[in-house]
MDTraj code that builds the backbone (N, CA, C; nanometers):
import mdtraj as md
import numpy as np

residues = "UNK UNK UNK UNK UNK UNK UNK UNK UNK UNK UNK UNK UNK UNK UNK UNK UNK UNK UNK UNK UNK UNK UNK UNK UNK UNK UNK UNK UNK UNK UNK UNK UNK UNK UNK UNK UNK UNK UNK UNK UNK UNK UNK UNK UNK UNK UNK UNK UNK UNK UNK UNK UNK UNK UNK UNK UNK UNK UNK UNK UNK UNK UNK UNK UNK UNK UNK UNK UNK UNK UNK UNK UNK UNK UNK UNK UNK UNK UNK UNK UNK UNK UNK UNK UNK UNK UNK UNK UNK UNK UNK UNK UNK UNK UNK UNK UNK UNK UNK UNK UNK UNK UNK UNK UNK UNK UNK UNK UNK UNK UNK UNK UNK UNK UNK UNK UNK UNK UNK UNK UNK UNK UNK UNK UNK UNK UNK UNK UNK UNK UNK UNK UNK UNK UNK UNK UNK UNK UNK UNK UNK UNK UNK UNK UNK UNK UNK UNK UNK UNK UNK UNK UNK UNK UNK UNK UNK UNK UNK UNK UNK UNK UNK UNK UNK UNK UNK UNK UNK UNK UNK UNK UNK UNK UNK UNK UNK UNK UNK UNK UNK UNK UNK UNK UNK UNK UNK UNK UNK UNK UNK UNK UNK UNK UNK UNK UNK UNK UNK".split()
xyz = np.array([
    [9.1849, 12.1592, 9.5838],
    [9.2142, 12.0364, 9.6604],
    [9.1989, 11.9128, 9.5718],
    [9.0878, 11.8993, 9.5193],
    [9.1278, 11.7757, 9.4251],
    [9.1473, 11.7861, 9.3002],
    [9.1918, 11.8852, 9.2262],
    [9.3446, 11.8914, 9.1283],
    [9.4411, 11.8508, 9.2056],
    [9.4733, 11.8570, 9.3860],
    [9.5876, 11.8094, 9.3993],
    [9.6069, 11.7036, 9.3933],
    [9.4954, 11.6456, 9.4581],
    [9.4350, 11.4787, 9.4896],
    [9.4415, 11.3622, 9.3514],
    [9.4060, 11.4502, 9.2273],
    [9.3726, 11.3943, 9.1319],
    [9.4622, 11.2855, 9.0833],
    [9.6254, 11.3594, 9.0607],
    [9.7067, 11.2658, 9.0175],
    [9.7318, 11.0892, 9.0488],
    [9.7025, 11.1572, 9.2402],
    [9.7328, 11.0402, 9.2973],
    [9.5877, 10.9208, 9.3236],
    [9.5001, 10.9788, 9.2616],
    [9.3521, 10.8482, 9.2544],
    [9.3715, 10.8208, 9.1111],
    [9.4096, 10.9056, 9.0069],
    [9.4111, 10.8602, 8.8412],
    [9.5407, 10.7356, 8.8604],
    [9.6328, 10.7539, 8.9334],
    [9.7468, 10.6712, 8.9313],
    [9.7268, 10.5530, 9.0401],
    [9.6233, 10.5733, 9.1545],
    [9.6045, 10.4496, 9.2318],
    [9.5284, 10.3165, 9.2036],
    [9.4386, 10.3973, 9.1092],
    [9.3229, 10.2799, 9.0568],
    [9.4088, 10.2075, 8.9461],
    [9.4411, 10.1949, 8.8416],
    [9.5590, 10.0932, 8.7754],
    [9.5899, 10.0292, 8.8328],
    [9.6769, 10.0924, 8.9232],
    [9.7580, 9.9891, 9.0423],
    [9.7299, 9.9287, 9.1052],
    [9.5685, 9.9644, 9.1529],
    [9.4838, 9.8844, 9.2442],
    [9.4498, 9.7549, 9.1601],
    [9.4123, 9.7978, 9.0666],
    [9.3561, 9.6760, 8.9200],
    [9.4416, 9.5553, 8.9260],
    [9.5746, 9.6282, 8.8942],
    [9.6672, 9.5426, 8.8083],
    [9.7160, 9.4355, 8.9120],
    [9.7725, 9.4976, 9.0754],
    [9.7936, 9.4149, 9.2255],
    [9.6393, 9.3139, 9.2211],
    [9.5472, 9.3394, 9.2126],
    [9.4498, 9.2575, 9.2412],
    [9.4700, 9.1849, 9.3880],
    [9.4510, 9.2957, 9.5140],
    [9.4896, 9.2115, 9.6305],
    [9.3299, 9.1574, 9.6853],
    [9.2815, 9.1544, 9.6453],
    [9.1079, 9.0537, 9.6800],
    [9.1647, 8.9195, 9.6046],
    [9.1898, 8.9328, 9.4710],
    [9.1662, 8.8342, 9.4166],
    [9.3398, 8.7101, 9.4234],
    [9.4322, 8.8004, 9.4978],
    [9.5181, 8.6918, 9.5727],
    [9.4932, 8.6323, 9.6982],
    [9.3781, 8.6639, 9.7571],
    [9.3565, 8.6043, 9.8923],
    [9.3235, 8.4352, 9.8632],
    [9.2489, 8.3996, 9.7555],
    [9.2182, 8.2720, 9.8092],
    [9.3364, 8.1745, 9.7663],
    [9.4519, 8.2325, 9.6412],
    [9.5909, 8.1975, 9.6514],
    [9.6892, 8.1640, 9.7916],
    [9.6634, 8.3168, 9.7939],
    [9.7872, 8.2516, 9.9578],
    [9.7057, 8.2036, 10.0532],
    [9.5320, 8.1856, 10.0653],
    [9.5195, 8.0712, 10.1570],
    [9.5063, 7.9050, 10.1629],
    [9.5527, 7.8780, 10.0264],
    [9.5932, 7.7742, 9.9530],
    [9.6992, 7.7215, 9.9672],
    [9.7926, 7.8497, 9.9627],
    [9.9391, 7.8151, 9.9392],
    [9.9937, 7.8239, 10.0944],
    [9.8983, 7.8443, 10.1875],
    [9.9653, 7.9332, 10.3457],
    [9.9117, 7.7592, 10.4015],
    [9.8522, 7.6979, 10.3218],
    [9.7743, 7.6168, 10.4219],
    [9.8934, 7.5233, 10.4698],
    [9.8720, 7.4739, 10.6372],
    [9.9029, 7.3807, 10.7044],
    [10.0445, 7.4977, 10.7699],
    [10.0588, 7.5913, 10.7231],
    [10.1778, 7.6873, 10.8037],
    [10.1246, 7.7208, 10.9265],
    [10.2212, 7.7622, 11.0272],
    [10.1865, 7.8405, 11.1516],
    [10.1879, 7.9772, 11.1126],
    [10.1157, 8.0345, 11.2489],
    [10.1068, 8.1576, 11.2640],
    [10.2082, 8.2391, 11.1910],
    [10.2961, 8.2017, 11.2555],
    [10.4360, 8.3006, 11.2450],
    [10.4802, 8.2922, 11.0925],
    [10.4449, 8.1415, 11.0414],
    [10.5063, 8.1197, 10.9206],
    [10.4736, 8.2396, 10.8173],
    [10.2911, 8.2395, 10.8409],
    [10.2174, 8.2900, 10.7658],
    [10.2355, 8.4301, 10.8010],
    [10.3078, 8.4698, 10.8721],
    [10.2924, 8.6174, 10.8929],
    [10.4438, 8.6750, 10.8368],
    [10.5653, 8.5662, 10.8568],
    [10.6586, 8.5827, 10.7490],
    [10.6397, 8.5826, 10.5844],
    [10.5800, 8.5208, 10.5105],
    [10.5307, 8.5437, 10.4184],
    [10.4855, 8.6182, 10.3665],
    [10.3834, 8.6364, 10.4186],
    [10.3727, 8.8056, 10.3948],
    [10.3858, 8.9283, 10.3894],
    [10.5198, 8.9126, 10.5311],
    [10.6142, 9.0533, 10.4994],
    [10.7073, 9.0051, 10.3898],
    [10.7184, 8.8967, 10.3815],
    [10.8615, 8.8532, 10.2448],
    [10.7458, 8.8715, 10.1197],
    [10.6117, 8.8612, 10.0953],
    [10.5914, 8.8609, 9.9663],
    [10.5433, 9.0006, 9.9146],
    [10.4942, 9.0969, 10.0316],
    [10.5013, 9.2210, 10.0341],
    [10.5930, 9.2752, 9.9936],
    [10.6946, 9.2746, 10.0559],
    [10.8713, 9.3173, 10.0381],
    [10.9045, 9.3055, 9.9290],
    [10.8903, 9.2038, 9.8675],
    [10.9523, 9.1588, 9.7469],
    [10.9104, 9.1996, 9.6471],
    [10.7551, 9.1926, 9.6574],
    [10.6429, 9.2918, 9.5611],
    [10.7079, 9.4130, 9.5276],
    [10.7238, 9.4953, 9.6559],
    [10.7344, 9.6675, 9.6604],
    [10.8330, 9.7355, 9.5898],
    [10.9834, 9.6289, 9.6447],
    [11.1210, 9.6047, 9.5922],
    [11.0905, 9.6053, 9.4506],
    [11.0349, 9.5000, 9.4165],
    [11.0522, 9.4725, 9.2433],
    [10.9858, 9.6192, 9.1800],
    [10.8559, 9.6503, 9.2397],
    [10.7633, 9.7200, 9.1668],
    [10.8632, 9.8693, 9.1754],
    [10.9041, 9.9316, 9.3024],
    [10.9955, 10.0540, 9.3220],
    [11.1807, 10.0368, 9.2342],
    [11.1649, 9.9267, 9.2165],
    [11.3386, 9.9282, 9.1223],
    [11.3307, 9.9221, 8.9948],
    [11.1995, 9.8618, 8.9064],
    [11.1593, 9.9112, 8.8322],
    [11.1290, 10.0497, 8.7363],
    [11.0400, 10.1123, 8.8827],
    [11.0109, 10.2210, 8.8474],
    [11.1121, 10.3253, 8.8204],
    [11.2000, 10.2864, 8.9131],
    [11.3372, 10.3977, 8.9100],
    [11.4177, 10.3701, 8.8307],
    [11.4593, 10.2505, 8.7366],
    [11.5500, 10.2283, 8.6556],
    [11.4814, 10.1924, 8.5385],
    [11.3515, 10.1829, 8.5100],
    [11.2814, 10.1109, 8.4208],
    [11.2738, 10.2505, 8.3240],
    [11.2975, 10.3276, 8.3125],
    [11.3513, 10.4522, 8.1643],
    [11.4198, 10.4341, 8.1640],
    [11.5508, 10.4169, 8.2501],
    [11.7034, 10.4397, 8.1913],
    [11.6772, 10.2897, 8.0789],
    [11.6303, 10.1509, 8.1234],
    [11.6488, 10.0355, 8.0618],
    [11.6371, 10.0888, 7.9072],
    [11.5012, 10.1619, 7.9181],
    [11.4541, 10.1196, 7.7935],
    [11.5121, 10.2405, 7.6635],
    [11.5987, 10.3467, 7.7747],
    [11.6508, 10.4383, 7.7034],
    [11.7970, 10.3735, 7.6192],
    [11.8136, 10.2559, 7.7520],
    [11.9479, 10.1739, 7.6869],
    [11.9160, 10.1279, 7.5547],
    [11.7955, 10.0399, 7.5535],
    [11.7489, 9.9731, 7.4890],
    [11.6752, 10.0932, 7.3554],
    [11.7225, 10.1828, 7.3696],
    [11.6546, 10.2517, 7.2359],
    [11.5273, 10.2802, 7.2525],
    [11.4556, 10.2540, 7.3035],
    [11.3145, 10.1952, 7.3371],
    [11.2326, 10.3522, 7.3626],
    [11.1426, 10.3849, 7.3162],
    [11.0772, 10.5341, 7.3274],
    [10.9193, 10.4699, 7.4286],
    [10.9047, 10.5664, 7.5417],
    [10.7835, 10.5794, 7.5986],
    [10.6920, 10.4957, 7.5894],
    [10.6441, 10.5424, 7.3872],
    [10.5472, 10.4869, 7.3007],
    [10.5225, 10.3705, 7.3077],
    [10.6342, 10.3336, 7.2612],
    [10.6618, 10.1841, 7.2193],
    [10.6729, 10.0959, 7.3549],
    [10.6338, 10.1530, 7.4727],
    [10.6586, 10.0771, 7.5614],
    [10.5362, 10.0750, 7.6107],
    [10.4154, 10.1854, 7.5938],
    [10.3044, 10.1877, 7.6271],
    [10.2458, 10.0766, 7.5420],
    [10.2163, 10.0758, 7.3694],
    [10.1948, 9.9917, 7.2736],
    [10.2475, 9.8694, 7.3600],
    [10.3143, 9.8600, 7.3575],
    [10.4014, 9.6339, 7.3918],
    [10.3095, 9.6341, 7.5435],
    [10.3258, 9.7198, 7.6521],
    [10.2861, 9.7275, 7.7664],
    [10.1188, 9.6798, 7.7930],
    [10.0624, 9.7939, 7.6930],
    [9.9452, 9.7781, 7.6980],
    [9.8419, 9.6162, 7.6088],
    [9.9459, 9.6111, 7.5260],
    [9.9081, 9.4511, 7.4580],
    [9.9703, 9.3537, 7.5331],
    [10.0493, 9.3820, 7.5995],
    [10.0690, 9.2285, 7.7122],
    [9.9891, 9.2765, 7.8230],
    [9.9256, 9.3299, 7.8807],
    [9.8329, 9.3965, 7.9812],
    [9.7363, 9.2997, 7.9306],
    [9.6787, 9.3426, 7.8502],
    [9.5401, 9.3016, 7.7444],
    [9.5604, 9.1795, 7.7421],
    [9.6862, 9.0924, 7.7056],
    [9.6771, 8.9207, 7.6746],
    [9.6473, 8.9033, 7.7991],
    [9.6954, 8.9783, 7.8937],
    [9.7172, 8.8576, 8.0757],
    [9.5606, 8.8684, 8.1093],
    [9.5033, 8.9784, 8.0858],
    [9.3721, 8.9717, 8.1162],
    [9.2864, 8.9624, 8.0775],
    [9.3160, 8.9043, 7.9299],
    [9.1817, 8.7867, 7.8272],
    [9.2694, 8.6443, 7.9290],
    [9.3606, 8.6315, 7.9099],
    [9.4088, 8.4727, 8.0049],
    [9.3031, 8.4770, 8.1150],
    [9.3467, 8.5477, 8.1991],
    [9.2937, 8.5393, 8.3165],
    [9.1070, 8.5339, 8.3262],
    [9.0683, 8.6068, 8.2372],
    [8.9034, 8.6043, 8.2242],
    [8.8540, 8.4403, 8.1460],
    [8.9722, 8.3925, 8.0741],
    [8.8944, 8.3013, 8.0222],
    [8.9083, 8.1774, 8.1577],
    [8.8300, 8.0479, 8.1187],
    [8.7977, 7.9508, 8.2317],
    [8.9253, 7.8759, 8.2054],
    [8.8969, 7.8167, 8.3155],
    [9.0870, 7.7223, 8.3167],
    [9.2014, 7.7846, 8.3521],
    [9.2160, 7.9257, 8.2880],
    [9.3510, 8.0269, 8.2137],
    [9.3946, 8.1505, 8.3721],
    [9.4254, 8.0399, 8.5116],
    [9.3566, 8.1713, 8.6222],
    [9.4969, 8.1392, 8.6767],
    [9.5047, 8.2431, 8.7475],
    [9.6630, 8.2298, 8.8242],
    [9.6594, 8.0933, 8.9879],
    [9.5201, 8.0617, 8.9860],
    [9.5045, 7.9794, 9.0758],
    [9.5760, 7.8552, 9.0617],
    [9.5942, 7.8672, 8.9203],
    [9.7293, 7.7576, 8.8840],
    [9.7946, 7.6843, 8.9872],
    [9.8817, 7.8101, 9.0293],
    [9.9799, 7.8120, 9.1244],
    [9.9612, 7.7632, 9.2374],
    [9.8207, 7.8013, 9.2896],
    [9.7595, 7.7628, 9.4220],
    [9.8458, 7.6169, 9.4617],
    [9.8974, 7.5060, 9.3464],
    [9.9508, 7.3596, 9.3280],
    [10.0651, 7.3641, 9.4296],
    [10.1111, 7.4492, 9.4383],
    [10.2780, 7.4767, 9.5239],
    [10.2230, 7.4631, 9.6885],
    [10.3345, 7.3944, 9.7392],
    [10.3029, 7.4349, 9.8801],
    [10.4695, 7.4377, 9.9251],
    [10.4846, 7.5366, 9.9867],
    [10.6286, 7.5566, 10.0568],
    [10.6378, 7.6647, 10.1334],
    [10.7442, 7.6209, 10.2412],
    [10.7471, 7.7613, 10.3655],
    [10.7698, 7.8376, 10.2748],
    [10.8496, 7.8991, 10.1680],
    [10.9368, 7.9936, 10.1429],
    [10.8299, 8.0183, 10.0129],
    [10.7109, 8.0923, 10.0452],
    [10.6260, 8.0966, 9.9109],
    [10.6160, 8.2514, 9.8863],
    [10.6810, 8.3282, 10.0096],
    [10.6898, 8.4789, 9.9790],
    [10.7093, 8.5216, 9.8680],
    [10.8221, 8.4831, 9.8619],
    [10.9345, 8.5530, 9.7155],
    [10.9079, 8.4999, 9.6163],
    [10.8501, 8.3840, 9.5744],
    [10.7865, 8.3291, 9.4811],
    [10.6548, 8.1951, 9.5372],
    [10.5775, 8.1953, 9.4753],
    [10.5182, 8.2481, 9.4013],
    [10.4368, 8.4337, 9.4377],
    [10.4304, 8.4180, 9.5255],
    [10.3489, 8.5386, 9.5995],
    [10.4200, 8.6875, 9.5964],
    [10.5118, 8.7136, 9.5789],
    [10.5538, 8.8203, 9.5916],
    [10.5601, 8.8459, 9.4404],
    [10.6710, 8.7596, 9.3569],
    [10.6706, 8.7502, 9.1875],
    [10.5953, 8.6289, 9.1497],
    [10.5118, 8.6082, 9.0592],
    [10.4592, 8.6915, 8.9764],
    [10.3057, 8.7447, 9.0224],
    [10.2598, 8.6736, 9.1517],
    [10.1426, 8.7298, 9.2020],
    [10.1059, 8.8359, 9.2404],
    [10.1746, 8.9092, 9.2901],
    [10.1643, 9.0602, 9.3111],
    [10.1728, 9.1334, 9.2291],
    [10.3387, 9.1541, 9.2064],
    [10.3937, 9.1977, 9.0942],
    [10.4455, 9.1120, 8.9896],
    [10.3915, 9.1135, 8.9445],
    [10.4215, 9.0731, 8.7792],
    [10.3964, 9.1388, 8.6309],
    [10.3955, 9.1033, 8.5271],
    [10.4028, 9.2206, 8.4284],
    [10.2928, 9.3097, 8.4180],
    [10.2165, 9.2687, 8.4744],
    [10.0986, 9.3535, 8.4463],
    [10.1259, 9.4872, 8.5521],
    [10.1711, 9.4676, 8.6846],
    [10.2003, 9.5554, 8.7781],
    [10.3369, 9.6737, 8.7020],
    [10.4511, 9.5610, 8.7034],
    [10.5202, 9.6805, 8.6580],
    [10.5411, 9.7675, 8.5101],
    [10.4322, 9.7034, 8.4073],
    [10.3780, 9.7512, 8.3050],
    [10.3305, 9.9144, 8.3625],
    [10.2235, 9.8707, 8.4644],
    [10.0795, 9.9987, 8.4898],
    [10.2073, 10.0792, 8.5464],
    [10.2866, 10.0280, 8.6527],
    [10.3627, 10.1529, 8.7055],
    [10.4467, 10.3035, 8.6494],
    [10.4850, 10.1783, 8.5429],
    [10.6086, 10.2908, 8.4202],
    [10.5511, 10.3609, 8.4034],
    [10.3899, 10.2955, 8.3243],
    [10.2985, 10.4160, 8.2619],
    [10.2895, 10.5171, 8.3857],
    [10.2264, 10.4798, 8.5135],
    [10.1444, 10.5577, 8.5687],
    [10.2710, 10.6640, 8.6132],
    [10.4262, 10.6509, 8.6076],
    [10.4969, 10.7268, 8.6419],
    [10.5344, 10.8072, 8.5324],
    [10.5211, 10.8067, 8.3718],
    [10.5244, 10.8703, 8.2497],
    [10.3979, 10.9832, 8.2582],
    [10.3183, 10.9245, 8.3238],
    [10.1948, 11.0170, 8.3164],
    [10.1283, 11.1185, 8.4414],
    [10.1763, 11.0850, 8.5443],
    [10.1287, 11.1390, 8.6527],
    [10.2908, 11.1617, 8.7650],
    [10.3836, 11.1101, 8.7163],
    [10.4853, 11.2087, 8.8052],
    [10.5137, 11.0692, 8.9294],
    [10.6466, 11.0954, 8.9244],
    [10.7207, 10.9948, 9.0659],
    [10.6290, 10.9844, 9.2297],
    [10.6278, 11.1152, 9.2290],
    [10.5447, 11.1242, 9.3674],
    [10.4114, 11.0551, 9.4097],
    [10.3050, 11.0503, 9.2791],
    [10.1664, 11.0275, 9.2801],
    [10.2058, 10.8666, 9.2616],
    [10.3215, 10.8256, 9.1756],
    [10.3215, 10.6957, 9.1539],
    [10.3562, 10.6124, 9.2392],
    [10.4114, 10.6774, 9.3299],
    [10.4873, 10.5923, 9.4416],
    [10.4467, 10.6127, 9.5322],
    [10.3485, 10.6952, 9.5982],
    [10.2922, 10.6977, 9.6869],
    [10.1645, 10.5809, 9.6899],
    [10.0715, 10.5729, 9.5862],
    [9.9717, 10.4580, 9.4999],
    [10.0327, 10.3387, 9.5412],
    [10.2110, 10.3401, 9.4760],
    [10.1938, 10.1827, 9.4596],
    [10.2726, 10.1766, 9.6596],
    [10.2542, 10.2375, 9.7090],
    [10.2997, 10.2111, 9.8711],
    [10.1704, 10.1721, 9.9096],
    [10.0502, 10.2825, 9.8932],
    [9.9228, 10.2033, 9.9532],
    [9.8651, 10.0905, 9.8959],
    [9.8693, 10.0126, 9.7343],
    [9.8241, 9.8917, 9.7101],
    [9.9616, 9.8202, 9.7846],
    [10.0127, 9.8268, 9.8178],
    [10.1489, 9.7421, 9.9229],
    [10.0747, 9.7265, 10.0600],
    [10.0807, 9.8694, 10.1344],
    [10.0048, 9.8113, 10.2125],
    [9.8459, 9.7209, 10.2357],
    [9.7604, 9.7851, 10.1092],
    [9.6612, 9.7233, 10.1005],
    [9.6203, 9.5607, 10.1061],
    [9.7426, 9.5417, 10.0066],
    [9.8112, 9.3580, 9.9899],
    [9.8210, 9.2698, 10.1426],
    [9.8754, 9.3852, 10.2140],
    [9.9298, 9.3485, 10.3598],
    [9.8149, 9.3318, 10.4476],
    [9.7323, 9.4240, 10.4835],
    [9.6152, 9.4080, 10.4759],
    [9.5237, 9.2730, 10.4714],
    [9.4632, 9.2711, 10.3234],
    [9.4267, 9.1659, 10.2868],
    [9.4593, 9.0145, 10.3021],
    [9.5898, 9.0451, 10.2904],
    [9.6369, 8.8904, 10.3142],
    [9.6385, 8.8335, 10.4634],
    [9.6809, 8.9489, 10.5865],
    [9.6888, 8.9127, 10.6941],
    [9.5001, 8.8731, 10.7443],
    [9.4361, 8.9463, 10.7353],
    [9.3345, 8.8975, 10.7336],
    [9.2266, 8.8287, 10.6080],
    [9.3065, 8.7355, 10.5579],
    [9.2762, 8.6361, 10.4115],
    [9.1728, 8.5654, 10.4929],
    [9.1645, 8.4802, 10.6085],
    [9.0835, 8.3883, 10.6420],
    [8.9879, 8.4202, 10.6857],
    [8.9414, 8.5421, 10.7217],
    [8.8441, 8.6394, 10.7488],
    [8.7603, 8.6343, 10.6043],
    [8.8561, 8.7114, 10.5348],
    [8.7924, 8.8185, 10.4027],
    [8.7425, 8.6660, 10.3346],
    [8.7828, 8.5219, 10.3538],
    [8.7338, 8.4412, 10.2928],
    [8.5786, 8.3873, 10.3210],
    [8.5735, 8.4097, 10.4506],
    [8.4770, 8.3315, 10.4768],
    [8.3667, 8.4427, 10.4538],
    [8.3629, 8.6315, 10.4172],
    [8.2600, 8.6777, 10.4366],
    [8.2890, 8.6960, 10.2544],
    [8.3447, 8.6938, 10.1342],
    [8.3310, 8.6507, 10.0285],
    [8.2976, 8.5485, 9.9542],
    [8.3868, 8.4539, 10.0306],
    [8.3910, 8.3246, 9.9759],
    [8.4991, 8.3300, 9.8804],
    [8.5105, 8.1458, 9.8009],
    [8.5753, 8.1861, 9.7191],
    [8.5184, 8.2614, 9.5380],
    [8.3992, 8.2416, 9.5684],
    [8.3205, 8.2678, 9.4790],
    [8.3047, 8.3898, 9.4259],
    [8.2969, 8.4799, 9.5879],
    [8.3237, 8.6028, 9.5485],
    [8.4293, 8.6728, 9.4914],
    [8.5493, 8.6306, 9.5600],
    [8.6964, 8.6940, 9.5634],
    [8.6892, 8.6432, 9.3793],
    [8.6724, 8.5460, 9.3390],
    [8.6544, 8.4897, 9.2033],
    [8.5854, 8.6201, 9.1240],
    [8.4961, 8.6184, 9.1557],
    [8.3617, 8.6921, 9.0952],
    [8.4086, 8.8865, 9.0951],
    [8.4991, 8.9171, 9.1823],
    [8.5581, 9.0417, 9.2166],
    [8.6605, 9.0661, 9.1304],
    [8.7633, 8.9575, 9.0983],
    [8.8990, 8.9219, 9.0172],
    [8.8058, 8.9500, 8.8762],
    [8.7075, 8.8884, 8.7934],
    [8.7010, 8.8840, 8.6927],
    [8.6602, 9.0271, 8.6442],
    [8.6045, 9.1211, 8.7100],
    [8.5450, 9.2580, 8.7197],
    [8.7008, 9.2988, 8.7281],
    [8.8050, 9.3222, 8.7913],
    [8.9390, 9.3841, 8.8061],
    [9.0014, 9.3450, 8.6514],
    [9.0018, 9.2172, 8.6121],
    [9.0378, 9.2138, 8.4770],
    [9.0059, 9.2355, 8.3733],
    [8.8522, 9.2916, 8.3520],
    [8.8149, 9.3275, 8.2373],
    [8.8128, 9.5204, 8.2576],
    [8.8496, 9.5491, 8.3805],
    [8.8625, 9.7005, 8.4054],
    [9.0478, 9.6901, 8.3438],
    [9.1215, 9.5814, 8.3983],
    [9.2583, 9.6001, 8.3347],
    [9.2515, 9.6204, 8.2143],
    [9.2080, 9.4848, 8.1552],
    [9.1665, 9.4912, 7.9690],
    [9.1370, 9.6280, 7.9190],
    [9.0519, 9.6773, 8.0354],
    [9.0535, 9.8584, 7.9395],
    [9.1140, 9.9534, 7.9387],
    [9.2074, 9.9285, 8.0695],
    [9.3048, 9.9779, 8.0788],
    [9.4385, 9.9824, 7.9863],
    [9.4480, 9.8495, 7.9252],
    [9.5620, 9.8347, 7.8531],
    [9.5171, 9.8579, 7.7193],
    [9.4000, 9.8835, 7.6650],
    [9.3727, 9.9835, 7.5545],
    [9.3729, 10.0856, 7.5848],
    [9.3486, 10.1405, 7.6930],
    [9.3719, 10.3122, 7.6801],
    [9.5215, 10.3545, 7.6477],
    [9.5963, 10.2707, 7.7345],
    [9.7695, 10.2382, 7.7086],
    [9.8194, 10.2265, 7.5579],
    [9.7521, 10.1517, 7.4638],
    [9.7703, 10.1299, 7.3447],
    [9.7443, 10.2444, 7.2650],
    [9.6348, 10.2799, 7.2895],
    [9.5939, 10.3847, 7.1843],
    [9.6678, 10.5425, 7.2123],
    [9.6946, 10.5642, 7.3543],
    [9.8029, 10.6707, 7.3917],
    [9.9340, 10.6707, 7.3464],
    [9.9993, 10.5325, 7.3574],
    [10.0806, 10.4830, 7.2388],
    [10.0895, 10.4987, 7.0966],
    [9.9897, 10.4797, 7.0546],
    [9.9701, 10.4850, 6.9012],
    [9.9619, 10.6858, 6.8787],
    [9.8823, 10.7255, 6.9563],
    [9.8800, 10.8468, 6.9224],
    [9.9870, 10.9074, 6.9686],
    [10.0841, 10.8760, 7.0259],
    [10.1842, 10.9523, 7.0703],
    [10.2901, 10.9009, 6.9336],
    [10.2787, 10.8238, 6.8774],
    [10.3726, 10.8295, 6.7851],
    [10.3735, 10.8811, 6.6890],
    [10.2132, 10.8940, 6.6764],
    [10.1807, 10.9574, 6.5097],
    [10.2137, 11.1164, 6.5838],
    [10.1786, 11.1771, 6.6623],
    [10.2245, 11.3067, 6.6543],
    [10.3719, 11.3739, 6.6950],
    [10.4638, 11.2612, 6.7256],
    [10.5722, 11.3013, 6.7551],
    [10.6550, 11.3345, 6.6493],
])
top = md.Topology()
chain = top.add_chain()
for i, resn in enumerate(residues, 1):
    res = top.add_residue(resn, chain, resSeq=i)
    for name in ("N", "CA", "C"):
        top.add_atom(name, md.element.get_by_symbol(name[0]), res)
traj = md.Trajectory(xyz[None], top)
């Protein structure tokens, strides 16, 4: 039973990392502020959606790209795993936080900022390729459906999860997810590197 299980927790936790849906809550309650109900509940199926979309069209066309592109596995783990690694020295250092964005306010914040690049962005569909090179379509896509719903989740009840974290916490939770990414995108590198020397 959990050899069966295995694939799909080795392939959920990345994904869980890389989505960081704790540490977008105090984003979209920044960016949700002064919306209605309804607004805020459109948003979140549009930034969900848009997330899932990007992260699942990826996954399914993201070998053929790179087969276009000449591009071997390796070499995609190596580049993958060192832009993994930059976003999450950015993100750990002070100043360098995606709260950036928090600056925007607009009905239409689903599809951007919140859906791209907050959800999914390179770091997401980086972990996915891998986690589908390594653990198989099924385990990968099943993972990145539950950090989807998880996102959904979280965000619908953001004003909740804020007030029993804070923002301090959700802060304090994000910086622990990025230095677990950071190690993540060396394990990526060095699987890279060794996959080339023995090929």
């Amino acid at each position: 039973m959990m050899n069966l299980l295995q694939p799909y927790v080795l392939s959920f936790i990345p994904i869980f990392v890389a989505v960081d849906a704790i540490g977008n809550i105090p984003v979209f309650v920044s960016l949700a502020e002064g919306l209605n109900k309804k607004d805020k509940q459109k948003a979140i199926a549009e930034s969900v959606t848009t997330a899932a979309a990007m992260a699942v069209v990826f996954m399914l066309v993201g070998k053929w790209v790179l087969s276009v592109l000449n591009i071997t596995i390796f070499d995609f783990q190596v580049a993958g795993g060192a832009l993994l690694f930059v976003i999450a020295v950015r993100l750990l250092l002070p100043g360098a936080s995606k709260f950036l964005l928090a600056t925007q306010h607009d009905k239409d914040i689903g599809v951007f900022p919140l859906g791209t690049p907050l959800i999914t962005g390179p770091a997401v569909l980086a972990t996915t390729l891998m986690m589908l090179d390594t653990y198989g379509l099924m385990a990968t896509f099943i993972s990145l459906l539950l950090n989807m719903l998880i996102v959904w989740v979280t965000l619908a009840k953001a004003d909740n999860l804020m007030k029993i974290f804070g923002v301090g916490g959700t802060r304090a939770f994000s910086k622990i997810m990025y230095i677990l990414l950071a190690a993540i995108a060396v394990m990526m590198v060095r699987r890279g590197i060794v996959g080339m020397l023995v090929r």
